[in-house]
N, C-alpha and C positions, 0 to 999 in steps of 0.2 A: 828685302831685309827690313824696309823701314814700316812695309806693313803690318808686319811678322812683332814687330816691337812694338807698333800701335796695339796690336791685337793683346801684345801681352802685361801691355800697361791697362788697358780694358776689362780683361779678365782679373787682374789685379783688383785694379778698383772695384770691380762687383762682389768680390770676394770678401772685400775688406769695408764693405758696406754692406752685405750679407750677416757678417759674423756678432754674432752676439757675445758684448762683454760682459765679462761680471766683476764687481767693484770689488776689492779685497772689504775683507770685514777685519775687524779690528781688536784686540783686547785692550789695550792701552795708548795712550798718544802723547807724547809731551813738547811743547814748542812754548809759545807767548802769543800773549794774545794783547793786541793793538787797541787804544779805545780812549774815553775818558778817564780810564786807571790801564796803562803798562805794566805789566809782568809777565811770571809765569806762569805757565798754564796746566794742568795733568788732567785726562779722563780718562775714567776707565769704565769697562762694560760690567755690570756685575751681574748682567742674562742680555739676553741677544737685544732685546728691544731699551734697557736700563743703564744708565752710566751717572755715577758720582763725576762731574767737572768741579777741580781745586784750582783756587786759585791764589797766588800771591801778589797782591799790584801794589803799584806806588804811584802819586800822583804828586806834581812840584810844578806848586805857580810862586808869582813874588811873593805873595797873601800867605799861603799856607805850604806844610808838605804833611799828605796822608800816607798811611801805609794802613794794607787793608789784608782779611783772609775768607776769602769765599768761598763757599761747601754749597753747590748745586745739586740736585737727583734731578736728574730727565728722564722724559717718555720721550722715543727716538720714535718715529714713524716713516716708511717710504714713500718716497715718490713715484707716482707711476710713472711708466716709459723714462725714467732718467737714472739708469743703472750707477750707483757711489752717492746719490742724493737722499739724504734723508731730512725731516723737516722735524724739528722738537718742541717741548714744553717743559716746563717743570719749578720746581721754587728754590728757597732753602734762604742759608741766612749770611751775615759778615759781622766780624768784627774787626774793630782799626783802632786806630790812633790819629788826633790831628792835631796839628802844631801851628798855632800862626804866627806872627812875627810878631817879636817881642809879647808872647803872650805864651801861660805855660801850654803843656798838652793836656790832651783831653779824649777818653775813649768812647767811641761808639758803635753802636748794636744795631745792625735794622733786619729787615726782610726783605728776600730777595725773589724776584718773580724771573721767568727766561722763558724767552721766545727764539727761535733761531734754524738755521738750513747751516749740517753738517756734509760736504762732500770727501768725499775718499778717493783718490784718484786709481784706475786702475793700472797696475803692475809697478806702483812708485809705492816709497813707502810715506806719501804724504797725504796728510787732512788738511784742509779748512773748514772752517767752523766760522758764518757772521749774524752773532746773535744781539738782542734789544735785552736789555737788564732796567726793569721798572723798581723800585725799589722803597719802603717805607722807611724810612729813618726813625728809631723807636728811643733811643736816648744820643747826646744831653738834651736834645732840640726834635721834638716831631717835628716830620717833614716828608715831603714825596718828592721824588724825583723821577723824572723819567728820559732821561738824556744820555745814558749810557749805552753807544752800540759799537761792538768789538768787531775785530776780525781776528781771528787767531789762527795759526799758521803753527803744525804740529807733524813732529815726526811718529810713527806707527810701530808699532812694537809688541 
């Protein structure tokens, strides 16, 4: 008997190391995405390899509180051998609001660069997404930054 179960635990495993998954694909995902701006997150696909990422963040130190709206387009590309990984690029731009203390608001505009590796998990209806946001700050104040990287955590839809 305990052979008989070795055996069938063996065969198991080869089977289930054998099989090939395939990573759900996606039309839409909505969750939040974690970073140097918190909020929420939306993508959606608008052709197999293409997705607009929206974004709504907020960010709150002692100094200031921003609030921001991010419109991305990505190229989505696969990873070999890693079925649910895909690797991206793409740009697009923000506008916000920032507030410091004792001092009025004031809005700003920049451009937005994105780099990042999307995974899909298979037979769940969940994404991660942790992508690097470069971005040019074009008013009140030019400037560049490049310190913003996310993880976003997204329900599939």
């Amino acid at each position: 008997m305990k052979k008989l179960f070795l055996a069938g635990i063996a065969a198991f495993g080869l089977l289930f190391v054998q099989m090939e998954t395939k990573a759900q694909e996606y039309k839409n995902a909505l969750g939040v995405r974690l970073g140097s701006y918190n909020g929420v997150n939306f993508k959606t696909f608008v052709s197999k390899d293409n997705a607009f990422d929206l974004n709504l963040s907020f960010r709150n130190t002692s100094a200031r509180k921003d609030v921001r709206f991010t419109v991305l387009y990505e190229f989505h590309n696969p990873v070999q051998n890693a079925p649910g990984l895909k690797w991206f690029y793409g740009g697009g731009g923000s506008i916000g609001s920032r507030r410091y203390v004792n001092d009025d608001g004031q809005l700003f505009l920049s451009a937005v660069g994105t780099l990042g590796l999307d995974y899909t998990f298979t037979g769940a209806p969940i994404n991660l997404g942790l992508d690097w946001r470069p971005q040019l700050v074009i008013t009140p104040d030019t400037d560049v930054t490049a310190g913003d990287v996310g993880l976003a955590v997204r329900f599939t839809f």
